[in-house]
N, CA and C atoms as a LAMMPS dump frame, in Angstrom:
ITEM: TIMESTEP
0
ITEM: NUMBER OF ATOMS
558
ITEM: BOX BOUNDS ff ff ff
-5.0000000000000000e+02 5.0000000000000000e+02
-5.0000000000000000e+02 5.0000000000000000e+02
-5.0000000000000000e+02 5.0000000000000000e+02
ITEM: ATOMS id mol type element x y z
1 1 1 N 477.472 246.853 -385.431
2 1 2 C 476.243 247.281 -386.08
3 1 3 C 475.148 246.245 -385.811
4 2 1 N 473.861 247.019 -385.37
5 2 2 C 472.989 245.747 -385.444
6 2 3 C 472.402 244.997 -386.279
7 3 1 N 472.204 243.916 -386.442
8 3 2 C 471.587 243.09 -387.811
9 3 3 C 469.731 243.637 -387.579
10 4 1 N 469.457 243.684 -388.912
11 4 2 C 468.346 243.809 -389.467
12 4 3 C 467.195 242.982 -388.971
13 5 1 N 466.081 242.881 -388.014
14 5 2 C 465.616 242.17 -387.625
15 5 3 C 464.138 242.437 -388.009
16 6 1 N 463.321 241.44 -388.222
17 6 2 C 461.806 241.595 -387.755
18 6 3 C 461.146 241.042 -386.718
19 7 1 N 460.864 241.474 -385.903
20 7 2 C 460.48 240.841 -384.2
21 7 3 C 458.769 240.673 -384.521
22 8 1 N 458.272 239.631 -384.085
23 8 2 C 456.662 239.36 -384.463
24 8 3 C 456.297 240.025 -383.077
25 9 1 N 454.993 240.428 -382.249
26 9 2 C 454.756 240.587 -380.83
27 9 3 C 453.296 240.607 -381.343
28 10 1 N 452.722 240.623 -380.37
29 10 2 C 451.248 240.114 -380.225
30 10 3 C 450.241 241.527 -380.531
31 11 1 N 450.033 241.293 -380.994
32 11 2 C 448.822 242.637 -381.534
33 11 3 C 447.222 242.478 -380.786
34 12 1 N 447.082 241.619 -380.001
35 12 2 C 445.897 241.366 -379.282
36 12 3 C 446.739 241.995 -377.722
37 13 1 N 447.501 242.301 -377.56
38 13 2 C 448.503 242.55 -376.142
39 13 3 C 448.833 244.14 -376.57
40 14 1 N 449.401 244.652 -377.205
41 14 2 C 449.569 245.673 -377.397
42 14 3 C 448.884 246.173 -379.513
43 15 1 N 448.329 246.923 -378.556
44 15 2 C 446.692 247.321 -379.273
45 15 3 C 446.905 248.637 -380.045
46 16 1 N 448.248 248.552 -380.956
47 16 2 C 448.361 250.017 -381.533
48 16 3 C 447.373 250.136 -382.469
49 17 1 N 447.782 249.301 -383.326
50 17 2 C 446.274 249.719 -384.96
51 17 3 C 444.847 250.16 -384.371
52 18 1 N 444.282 249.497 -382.708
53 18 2 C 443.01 249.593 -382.436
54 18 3 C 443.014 250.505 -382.174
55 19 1 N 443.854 251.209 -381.539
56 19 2 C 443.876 252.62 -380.903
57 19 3 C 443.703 253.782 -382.192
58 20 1 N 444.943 253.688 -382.856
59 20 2 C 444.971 254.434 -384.268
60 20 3 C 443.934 254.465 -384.494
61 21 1 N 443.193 253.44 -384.698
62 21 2 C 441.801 253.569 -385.413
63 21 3 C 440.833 254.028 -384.748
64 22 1 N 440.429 254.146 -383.492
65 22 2 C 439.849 254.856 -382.897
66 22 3 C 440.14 256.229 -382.733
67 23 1 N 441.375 256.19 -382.369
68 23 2 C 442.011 257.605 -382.799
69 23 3 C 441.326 258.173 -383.619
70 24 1 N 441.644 258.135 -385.067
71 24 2 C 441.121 258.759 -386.4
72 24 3 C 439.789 258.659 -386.76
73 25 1 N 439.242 257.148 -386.316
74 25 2 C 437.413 257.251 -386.587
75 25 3 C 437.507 256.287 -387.688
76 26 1 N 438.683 255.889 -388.474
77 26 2 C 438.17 255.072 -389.532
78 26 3 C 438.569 253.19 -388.92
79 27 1 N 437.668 252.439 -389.537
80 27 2 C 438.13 250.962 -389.452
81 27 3 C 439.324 250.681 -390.41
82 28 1 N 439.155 251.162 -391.341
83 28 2 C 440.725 250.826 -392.141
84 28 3 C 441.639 251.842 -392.325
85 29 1 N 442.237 251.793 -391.928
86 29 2 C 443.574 252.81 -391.827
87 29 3 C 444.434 252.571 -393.451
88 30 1 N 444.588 251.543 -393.978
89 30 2 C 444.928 252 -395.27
90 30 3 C 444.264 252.753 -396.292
91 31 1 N 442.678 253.209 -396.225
92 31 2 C 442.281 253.72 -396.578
93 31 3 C 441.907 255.193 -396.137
94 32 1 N 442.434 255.955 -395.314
95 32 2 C 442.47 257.373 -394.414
96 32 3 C 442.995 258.05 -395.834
97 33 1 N 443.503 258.135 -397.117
98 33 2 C 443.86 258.889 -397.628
99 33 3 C 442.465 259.248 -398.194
100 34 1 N 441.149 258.657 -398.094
101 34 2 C 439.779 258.987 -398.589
102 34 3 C 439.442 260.189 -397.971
103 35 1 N 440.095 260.533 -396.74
104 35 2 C 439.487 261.547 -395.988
105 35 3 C 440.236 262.745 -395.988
106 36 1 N 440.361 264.055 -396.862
107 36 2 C 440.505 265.23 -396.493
108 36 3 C 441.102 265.964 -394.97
109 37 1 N 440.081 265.408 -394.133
110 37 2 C 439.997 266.422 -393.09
111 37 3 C 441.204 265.231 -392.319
112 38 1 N 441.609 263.66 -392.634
113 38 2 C 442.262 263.215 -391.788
114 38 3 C 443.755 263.714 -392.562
115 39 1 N 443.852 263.625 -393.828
116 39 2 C 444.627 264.25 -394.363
117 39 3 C 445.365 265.831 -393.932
118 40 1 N 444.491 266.41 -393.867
119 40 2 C 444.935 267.987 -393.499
120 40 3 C 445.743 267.926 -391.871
121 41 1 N 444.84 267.093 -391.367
122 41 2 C 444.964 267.21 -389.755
123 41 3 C 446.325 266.229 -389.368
124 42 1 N 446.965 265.094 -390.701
125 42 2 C 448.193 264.774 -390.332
126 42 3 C 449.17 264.528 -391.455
127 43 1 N 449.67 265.707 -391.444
128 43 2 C 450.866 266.042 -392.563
129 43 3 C 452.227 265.605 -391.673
130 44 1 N 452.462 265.853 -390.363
131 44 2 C 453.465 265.542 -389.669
132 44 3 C 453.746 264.803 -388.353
133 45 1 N 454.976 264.161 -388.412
134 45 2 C 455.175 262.96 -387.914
135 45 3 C 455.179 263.468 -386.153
136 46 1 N 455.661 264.557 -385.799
137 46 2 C 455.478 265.1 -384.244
138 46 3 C 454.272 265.856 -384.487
139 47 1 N 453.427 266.654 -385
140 47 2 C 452.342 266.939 -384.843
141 47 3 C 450.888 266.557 -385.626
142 48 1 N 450.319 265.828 -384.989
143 48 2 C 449.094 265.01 -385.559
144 48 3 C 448.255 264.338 -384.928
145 49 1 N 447.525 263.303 -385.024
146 49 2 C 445.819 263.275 -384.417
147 49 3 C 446.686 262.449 -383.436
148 50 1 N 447.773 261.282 -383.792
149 50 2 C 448.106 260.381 -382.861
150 50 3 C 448.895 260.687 -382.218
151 51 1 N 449.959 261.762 -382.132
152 51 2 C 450.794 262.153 -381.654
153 51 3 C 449.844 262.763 -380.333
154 52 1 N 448.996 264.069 -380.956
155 52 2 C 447.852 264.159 -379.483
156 52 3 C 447.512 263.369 -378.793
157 53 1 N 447.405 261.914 -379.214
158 53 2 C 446.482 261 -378.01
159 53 3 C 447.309 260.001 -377.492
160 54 1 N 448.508 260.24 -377.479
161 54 2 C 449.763 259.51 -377.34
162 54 3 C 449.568 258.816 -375.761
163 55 1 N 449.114 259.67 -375.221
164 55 2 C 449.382 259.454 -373.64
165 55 3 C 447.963 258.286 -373.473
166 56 1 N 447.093 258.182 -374.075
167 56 2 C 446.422 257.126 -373.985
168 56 3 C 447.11 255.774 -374.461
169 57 1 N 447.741 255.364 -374.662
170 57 2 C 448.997 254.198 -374.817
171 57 3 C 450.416 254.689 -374.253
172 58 1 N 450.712 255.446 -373.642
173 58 2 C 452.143 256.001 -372.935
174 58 3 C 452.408 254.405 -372.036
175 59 1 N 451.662 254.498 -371.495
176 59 2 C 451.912 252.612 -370.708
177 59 3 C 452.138 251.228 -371.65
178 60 1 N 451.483 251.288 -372.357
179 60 2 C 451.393 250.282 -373.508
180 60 3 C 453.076 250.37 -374.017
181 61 1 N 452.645 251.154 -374.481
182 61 2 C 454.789 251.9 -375.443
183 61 3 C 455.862 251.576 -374.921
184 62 1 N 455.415 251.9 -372.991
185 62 2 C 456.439 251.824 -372.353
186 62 3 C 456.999 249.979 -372.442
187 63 1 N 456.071 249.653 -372.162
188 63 2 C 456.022 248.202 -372.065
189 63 3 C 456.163 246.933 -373.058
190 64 1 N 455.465 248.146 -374.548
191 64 2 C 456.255 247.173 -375.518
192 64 3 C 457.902 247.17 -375.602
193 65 1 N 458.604 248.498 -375.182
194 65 2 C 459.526 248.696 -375.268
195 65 3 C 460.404 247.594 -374.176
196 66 1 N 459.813 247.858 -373.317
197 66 2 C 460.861 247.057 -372.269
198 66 3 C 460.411 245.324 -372.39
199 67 1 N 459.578 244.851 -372.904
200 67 2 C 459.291 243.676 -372.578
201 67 3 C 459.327 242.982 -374.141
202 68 1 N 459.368 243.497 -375.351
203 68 2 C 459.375 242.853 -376.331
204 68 3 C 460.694 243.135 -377.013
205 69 1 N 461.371 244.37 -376.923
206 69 2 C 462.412 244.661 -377.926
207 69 3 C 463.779 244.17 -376.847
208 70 1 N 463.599 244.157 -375.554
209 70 2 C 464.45 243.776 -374.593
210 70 3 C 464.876 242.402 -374.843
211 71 1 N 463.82 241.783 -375.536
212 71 2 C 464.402 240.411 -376.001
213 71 3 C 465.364 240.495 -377.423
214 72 1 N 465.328 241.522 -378.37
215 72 2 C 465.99 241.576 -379.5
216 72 3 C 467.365 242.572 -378.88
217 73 1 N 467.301 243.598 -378.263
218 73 2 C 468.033 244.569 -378.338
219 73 3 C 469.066 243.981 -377.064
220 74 1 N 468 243.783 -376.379
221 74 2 C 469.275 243.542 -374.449
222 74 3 C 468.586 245.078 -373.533
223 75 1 N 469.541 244.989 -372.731
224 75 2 C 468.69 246.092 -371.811
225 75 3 C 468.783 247.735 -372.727
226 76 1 N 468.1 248.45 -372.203
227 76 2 C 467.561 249.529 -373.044
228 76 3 C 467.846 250.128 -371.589
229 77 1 N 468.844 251.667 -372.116
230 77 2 C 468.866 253.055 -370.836
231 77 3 C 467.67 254.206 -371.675
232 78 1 N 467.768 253.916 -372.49
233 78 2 C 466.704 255.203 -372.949
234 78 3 C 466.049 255.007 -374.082
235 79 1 N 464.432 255.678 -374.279
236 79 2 C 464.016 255.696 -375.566
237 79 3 C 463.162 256.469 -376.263
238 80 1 N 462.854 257.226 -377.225
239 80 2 C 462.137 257.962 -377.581
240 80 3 C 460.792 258.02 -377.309
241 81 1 N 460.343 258.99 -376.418
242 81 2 C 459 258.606 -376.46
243 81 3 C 458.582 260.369 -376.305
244 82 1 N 457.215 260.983 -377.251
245 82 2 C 456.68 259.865 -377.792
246 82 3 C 457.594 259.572 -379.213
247 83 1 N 457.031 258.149 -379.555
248 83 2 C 457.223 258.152 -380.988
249 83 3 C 457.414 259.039 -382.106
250 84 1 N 457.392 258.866 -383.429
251 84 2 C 456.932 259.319 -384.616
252 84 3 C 455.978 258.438 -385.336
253 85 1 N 454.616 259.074 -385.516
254 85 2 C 453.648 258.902 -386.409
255 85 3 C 454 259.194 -387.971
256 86 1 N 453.688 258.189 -388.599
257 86 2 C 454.037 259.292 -390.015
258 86 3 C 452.814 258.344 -390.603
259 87 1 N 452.229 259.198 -391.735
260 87 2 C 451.274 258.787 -392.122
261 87 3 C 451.763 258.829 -394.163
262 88 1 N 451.714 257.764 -394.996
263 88 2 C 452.402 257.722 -395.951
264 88 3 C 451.448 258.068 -397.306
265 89 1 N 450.739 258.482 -397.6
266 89 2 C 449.346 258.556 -398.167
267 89 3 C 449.635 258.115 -399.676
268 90 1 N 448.775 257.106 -400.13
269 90 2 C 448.571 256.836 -401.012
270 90 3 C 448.302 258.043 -402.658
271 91 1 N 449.587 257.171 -403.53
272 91 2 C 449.618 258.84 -404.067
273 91 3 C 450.417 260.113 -403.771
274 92 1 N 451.08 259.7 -402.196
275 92 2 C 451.713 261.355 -402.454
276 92 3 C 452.973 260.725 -401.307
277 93 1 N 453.595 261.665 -401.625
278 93 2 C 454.637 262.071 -400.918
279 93 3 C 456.008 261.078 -401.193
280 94 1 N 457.111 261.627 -400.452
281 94 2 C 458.058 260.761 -400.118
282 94 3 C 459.259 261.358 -398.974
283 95 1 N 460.348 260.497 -398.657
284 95 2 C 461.255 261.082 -397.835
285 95 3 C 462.233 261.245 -398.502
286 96 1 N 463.316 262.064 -397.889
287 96 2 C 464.931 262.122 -398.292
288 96 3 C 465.424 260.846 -397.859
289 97 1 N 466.139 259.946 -398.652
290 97 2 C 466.519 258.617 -397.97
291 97 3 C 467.914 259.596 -397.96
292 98 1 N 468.267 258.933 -396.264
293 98 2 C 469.284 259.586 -395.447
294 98 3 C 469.993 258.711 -394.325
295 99 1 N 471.129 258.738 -393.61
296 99 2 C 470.991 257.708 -392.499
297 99 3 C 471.354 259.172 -390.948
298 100 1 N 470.842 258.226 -389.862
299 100 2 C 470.397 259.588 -389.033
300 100 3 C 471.421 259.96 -388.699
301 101 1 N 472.733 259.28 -388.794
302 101 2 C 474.11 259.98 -388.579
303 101 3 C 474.365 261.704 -388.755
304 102 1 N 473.541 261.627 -390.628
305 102 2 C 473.419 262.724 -391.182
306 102 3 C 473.008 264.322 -390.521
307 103 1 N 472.052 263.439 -389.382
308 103 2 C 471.357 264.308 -389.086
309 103 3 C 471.974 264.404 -387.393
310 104 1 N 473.022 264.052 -387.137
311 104 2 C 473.585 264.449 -385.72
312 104 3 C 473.202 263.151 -384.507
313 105 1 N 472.37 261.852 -385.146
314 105 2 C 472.43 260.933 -384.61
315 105 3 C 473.647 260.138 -384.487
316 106 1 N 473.934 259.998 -382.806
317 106 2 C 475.201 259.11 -382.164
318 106 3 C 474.996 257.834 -382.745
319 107 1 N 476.175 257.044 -383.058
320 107 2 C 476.665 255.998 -383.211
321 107 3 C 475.981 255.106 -381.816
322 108 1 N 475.191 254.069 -382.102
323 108 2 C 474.792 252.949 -380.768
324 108 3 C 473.543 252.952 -380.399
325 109 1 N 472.39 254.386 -381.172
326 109 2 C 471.158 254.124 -381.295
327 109 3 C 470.466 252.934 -382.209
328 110 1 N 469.511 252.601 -381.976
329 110 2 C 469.077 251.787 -382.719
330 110 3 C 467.728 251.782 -382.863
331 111 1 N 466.926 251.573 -384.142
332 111 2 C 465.496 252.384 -384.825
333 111 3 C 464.794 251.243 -384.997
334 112 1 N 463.554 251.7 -384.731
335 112 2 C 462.496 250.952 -384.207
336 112 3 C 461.275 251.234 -385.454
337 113 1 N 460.754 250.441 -386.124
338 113 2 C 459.809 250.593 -387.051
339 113 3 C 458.37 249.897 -386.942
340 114 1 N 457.593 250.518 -387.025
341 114 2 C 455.906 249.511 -386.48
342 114 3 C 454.582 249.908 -387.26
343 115 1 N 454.52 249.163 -388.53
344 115 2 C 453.936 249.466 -389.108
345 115 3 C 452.411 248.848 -388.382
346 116 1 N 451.179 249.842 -388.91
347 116 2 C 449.945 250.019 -388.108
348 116 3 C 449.109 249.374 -389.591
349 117 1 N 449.766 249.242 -391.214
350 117 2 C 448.994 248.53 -392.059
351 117 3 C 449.749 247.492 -392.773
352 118 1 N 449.345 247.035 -393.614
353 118 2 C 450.559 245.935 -394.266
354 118 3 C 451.045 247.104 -395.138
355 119 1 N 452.639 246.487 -395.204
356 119 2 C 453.437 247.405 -395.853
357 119 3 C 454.19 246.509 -396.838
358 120 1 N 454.724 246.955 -397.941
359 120 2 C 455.129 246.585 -399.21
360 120 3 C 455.53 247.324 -400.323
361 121 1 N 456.491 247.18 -400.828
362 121 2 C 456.507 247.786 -402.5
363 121 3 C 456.852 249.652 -402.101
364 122 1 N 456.075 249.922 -402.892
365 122 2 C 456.29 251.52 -402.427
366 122 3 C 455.881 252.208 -401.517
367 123 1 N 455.188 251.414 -400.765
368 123 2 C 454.13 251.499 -399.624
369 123 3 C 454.757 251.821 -398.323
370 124 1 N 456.012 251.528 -398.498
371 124 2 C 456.748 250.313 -397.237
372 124 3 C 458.113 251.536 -397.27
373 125 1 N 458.988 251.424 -396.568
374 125 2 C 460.423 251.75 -395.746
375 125 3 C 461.048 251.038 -396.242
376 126 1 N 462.467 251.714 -396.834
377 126 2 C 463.112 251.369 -398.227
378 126 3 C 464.69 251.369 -397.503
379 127 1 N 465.353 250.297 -397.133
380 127 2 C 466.396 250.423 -396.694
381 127 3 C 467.69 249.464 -397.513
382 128 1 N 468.92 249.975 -397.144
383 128 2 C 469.634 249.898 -398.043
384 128 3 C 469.851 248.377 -397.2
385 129 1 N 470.672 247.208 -398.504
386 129 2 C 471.235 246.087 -397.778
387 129 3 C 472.115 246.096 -396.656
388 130 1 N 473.205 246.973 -397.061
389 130 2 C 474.327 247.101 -396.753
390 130 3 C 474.719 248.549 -396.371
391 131 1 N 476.041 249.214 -395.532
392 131 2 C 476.074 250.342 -395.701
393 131 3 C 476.803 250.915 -396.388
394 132 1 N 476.101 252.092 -397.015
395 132 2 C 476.871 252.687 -398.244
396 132 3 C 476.924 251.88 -399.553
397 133 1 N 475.929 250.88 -400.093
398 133 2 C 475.471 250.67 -401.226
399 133 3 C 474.641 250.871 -402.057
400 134 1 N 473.699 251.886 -401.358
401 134 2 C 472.435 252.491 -401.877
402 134 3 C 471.924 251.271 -402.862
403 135 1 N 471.872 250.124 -402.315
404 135 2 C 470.814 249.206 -403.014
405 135 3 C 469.91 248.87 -401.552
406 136 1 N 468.911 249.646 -402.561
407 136 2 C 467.864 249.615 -401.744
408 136 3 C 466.644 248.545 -401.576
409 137 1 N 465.882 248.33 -400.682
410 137 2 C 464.899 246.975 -400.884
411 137 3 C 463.649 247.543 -399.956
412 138 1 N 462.582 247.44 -400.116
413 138 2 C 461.32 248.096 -399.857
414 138 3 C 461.301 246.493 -398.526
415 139 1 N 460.811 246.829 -397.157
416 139 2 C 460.279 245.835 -396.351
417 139 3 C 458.896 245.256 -396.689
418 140 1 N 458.881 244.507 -396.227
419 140 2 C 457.483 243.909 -396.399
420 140 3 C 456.88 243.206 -394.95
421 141 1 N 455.682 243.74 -394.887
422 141 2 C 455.767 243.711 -393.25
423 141 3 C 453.704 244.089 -392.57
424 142 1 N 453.844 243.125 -391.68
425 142 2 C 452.06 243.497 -391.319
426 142 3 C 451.762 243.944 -390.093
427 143 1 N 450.929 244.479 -389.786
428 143 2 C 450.947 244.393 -388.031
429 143 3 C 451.073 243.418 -387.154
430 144 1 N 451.49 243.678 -386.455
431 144 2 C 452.048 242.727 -384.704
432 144 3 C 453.751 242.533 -385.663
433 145 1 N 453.966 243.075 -386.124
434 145 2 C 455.457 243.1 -386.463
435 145 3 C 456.497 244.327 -386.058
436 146 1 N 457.369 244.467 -386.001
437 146 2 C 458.546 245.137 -386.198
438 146 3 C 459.516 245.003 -386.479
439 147 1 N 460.403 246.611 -387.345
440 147 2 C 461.302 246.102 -388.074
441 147 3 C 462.551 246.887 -386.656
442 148 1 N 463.765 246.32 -386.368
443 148 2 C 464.718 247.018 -385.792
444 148 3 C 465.89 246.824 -386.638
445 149 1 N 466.743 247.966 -386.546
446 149 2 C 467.531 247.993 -387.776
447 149 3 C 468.775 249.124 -387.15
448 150 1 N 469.85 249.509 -388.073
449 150 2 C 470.78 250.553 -387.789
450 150 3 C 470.499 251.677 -388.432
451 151 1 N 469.563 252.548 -388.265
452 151 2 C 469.356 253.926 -389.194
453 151 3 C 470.14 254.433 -389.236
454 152 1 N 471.199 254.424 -387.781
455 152 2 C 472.165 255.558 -387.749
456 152 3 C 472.662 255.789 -389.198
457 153 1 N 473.399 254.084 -389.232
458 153 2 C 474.5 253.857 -390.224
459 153 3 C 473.667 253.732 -391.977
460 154 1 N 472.661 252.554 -392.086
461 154 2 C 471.84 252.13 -392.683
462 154 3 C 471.061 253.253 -393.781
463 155 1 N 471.124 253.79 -394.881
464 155 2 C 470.544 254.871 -395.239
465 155 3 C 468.92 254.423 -395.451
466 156 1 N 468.042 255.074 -395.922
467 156 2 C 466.682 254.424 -395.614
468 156 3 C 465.401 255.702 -395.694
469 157 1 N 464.282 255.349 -396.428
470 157 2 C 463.56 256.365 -396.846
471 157 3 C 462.44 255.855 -397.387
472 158 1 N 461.508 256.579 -397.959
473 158 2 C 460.088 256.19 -398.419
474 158 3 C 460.149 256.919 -400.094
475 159 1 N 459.541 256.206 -400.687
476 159 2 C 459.46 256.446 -402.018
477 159 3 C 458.174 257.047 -402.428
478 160 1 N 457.657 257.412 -403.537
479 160 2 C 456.4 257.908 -403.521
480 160 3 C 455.135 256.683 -403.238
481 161 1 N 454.535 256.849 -402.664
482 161 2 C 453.394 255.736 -402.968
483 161 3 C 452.56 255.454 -404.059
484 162 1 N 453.222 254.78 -404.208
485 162 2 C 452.045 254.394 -405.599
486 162 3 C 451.242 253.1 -405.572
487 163 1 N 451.062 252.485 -404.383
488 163 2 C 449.932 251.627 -404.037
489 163 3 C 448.762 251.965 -403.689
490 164 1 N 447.582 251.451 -403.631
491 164 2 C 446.135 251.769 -403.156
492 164 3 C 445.972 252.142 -402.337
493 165 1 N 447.053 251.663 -401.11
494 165 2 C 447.382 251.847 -399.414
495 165 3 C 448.104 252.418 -398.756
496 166 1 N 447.596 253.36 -397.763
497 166 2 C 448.224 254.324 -396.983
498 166 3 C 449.12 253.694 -395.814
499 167 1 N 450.333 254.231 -395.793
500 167 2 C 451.049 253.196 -394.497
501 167 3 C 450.263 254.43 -393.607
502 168 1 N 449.968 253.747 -392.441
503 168 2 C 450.393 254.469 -391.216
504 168 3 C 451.669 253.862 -390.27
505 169 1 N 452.652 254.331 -389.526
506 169 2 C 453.574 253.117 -388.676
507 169 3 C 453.682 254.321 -387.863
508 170 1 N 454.324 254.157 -386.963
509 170 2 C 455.246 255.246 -385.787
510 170 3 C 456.658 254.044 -385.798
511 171 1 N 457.562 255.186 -385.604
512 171 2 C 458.963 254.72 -385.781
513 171 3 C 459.614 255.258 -384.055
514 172 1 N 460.918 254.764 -383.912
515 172 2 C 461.67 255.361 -382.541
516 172 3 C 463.108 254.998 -382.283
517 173 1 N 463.698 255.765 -381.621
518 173 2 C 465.116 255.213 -381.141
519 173 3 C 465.023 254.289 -379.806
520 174 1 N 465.89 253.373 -379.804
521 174 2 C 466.628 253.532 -378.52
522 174 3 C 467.667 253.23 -378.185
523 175 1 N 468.159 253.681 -376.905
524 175 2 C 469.996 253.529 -376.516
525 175 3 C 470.176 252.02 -375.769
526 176 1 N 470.641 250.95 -376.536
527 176 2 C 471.137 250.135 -375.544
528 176 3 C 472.058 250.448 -374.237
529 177 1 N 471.858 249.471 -373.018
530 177 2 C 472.393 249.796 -372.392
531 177 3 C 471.935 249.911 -370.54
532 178 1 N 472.48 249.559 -369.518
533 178 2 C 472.074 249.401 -368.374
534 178 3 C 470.611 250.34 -368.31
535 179 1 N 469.337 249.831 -367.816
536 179 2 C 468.638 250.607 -367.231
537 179 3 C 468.042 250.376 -366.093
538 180 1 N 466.993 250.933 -365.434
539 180 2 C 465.782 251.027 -366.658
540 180 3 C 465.784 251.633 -367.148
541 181 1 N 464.865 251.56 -368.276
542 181 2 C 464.907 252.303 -369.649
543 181 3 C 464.107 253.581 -369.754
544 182 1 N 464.473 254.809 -369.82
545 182 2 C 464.162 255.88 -369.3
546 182 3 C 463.67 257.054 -370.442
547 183 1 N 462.273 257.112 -370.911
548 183 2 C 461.54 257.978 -371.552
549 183 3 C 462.823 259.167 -371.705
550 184 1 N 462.817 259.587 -373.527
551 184 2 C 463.397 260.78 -373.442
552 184 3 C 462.437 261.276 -374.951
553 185 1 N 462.551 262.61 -374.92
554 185 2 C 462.001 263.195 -376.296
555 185 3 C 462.664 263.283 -377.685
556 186 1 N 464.171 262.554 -377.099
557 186 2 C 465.063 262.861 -379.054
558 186 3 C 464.38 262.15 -379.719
């Protein structure tokens, strides 16, 4: 199983939040739950404003992937691309905390987390210590960070928000393993 990591990488080098934010039009992205129309336009994690403009960072992605997580993970044969956007809105929502086993994910993937605001408290991706203890612990975490972790096994979910601040992050798999590391859509 893989250990729980937070990998720092350079946020002046790979330019997700700037993009996001251009993306959407706002300078602060924890505050997008002010806006209605950004609201309506991203309820879901494969279809939404960033998921559309994906291919304007498709190079970037590729490259954080192979050149920053290659140092945590080892070689990478495959990886989700694109991403998942999820947008966490202040005030609403939450997930089924689940581990992706549940959901027909193989044993040897490994999940990729990148938050685009500071994350914390209820704000934040709620994963268990251990597996199968459902003691859970909220990350705490800013941009130019990532979290890599075992979702497969690891159960893990979002709680309601009840902070001021909207997460935005995109999350992803990938397969360790000889490559190069080769774009897939799971």
């Amino acid at each position: 199983m893989m250990e729980t990591t937070i990998v720092e990488y350079n946020p002046h080098r790979y330019q997700f939040r700037e993009w996001a934010r251009a993306g959407l039009g706002k300078a602060r992205l924890d505050e997008v739950h002010h806006s209605s129309a950004i609201r309506k336009m991203n309820r879901s994690p494969t279809c939404n404003q960033l998921t559309q403009s994906f291919k304007e960072i498709e190079q970037l992605y590729a490259a954080f992937v192979s050149d920053v997580l290659r140092e945590v993970v080892g070689e990478i044969a495959a990886y989700q691309s694109p991403p998942s956007f999820r947008f966490h809105y202040c005030g609403l929502g939450s997930s089924v905390f689940h581990r992706d086993k549940d959901f027909g994910v193989e044993d040897g993937r490994v999940n990729v987390w990148v938050p685009l605001t500071e994350v914390w408290g209820d704000n934040s991706l709620w994963i268990e210590n251990a597996v199968g203890t459902k003691n859970y612990q909220p990350v705490q975490m800013s941009p130019g960070q990532a979290l890599i972790f075992d979702g497969v096994n690891l159960s893990h979910g979002s709680k309601i928000n009840t902070t001021c601040s909207t997460r935005i992050s995109f999350d992803f798999r990938v397969l360790p393993g000889a490559g190069p590391a080769v774009p897939t859509p799971y």
